[in-house]
C-alpha positions as CSV (number, residue, x, y, z in Angstrom):
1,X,-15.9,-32.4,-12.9
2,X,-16.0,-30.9,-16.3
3,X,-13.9,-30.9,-19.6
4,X,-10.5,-29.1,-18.6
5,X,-11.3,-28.6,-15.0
6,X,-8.7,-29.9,-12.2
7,X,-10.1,-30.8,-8.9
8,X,-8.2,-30.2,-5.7
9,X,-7.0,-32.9,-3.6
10,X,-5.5,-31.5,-0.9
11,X,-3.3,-28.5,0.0
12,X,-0.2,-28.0,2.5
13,X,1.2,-24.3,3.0
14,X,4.6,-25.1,2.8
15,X,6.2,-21.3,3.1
16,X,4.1,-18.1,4.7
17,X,5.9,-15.2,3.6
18,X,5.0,-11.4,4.2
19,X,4.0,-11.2,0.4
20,X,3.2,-14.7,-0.6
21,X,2.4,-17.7,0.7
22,X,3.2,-20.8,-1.0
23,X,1.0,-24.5,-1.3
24,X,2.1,-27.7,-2.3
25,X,-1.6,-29.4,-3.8
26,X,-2.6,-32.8,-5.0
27,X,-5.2,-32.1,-8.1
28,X,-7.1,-34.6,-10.4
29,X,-7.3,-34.2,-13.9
30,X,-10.4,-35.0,-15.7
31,X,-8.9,-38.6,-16.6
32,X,-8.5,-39.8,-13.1
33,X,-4.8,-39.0,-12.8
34,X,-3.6,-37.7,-9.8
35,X,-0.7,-34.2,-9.9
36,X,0.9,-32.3,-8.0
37,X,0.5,-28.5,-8.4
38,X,2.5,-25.6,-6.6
39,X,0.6,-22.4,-6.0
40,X,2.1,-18.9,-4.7
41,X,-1.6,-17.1,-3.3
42,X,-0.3,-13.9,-3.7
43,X,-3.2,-10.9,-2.5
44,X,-3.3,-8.6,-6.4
45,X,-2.2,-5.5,-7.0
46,X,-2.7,-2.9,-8.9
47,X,-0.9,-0.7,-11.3
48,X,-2.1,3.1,-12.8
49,X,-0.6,4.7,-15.9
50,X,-0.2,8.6,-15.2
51,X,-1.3,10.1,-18.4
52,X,-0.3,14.1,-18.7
53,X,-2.6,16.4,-21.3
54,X,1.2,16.7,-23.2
55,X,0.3,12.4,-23.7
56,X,3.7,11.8,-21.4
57,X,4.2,9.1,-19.3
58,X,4.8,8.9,-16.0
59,X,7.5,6.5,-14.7
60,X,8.9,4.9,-11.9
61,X,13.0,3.8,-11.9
62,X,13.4,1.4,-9.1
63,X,15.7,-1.6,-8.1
64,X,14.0,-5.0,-8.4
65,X,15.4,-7.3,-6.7
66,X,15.1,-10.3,-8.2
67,X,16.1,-9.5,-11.2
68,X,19.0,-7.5,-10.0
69,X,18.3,-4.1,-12.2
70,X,16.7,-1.3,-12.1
71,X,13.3,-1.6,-13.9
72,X,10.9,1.2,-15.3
73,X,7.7,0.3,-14.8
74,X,4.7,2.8,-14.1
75,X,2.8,3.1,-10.3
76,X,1.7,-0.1,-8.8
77,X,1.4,-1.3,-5.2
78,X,0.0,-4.5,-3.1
79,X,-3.4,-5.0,-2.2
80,X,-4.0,-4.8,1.3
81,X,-6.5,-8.0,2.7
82,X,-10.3,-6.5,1.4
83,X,-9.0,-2.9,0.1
84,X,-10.7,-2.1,-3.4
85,X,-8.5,-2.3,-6.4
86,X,-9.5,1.1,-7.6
87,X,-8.8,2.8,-4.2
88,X,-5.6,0.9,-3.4
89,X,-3.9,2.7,-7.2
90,X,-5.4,6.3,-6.1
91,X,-3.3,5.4,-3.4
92,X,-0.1,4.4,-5.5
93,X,-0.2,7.1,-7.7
94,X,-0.2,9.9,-5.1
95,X,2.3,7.8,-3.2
96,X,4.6,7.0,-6.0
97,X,4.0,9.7,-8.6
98,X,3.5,12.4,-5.7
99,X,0.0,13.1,-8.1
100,X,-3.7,12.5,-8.0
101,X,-6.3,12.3,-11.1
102,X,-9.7,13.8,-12.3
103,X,-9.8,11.0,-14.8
104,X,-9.6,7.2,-13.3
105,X,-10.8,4.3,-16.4
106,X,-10.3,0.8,-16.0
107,X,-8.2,-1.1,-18.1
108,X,-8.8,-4.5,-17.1
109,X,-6.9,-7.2,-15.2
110,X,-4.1,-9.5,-16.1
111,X,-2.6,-12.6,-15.0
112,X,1.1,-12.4,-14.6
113,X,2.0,-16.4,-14.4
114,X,-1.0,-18.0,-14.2
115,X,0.7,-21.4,-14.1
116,X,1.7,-20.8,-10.3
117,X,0.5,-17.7,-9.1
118,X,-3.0,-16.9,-8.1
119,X,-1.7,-12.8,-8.4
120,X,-4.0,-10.8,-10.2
121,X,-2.9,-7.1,-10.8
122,X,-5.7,-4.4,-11.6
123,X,-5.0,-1.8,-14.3
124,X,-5.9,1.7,-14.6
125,X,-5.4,5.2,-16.8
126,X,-5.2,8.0,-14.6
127,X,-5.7,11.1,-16.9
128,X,-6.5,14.9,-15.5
129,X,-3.0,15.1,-13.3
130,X,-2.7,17.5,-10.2
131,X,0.5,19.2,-10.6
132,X,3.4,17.4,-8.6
133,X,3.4,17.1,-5.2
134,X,5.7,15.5,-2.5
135,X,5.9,11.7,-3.0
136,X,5.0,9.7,0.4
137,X,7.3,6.8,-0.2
138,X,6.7,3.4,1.9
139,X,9.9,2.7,4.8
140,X,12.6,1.6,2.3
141,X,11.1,2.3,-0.8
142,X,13.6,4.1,-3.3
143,X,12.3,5.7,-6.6
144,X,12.8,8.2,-8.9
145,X,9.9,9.4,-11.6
146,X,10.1,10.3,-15.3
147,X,8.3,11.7,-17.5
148,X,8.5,9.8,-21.1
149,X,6.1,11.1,-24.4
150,X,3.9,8.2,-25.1
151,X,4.6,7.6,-28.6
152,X,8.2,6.8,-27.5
153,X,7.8,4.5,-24.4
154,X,5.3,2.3,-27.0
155,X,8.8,2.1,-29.3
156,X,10.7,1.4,-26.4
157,X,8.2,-1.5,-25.5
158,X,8.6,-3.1,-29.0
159,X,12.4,-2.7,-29.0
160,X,12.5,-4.7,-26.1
161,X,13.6,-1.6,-24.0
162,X,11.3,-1.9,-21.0
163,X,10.7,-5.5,-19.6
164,X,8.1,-4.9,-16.6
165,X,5.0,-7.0,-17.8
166,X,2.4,-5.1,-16.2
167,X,3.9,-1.7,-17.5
168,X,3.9,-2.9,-20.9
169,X,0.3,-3.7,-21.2
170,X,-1.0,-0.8,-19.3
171,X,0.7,1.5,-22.1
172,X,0.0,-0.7,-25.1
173,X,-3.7,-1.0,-23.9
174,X,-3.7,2.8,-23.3
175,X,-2.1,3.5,-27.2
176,X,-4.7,1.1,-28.5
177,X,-7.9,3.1,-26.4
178,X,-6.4,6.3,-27.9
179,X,-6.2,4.8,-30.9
180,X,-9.7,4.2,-30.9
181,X,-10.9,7.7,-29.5
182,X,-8.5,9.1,-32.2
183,X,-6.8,11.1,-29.5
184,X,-2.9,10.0,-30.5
């Protein structure tokens, strides 16, 4: 075992949930000592950031319950077991945003709580919009969609004004590429 690597023990699934499943582990640490460690194995997801030629924005307003509030946050969906993360936010973004996309770049993945969770979510810029069609919401899946200018939602981020992790480094990622291609 190497410098800053944690060797599992032994695991017991203590919760198998629709979404997530949850282990209690035993883990040893490079100086002998024996921890506990729980894990959520969540499956990833995916999130897209609808980009329109006007640079707008498109948004999703839904109810998170959890946090008992309505969040904005752009597309994003589950991974189903073996789907490809690319496919599965084509998929969200027509189902969602009612749109599909000429233009598909990666952004990268991120780690939302790498401390317990094994979730990683995909990211992606859809560019080249179709014109709206007819969202094809999930069974008890409530949404409505904005458009917000892209220069705005970035003020919005760093005033604290959106809160959805994934959303926010989607569009900061997607100013900074712009940024880059001088296309602001």
């Amino acid at each position: 075992m190497g410098h800053l690597e944690e060797k599992t023990i032994s695991s017991e699934q203590k919760f198998d949930g629709k979404i997530v499943k949850l282990f209690v582990d035993k883990a040893e640490l490079e100086d002998g000592k024996i921890v506990t460690r729980e894990v959520i194995r969540h499956p990833g997801g995916v999130c897209v950031l609808p980009l329109t030629e006007k640079n707008e924005v498109l948004f999703v307003r839904q109810f998170r319950y959890p946090h008992q509030t309505v969040l904005l946050e752009i597309p994003a969906g589950k991974l189903e077991p073996g789907e490809d993360p690319a496919t599965c936010g084509r998929r969200e973004l027509r189902e969602e945003a009612g749109r599909t996309c000429g233009k598909y770049t990666s952004l990268g993945k991120l780690f939302p709580t790498p401390a317990y969770d094994t979730e990683v979510i995909h990211m992606y810029l859809a560019e080249d919009l179709s014109a709206p069609m007819q969202q094809d919401l999930d069974a008890g899946e409530f949404l409505d969609v904005l458009e917000l200018p892209l220069e705005e939602v970035v003020t919005m981020i760093m005033d604290g004004k959106i809160a959805d992790a994934k959303t926010q480094l989607a569009i900061l990622k997607t100013w900074a590429l712009l940024q880059i291609q001088g296309k602001k």
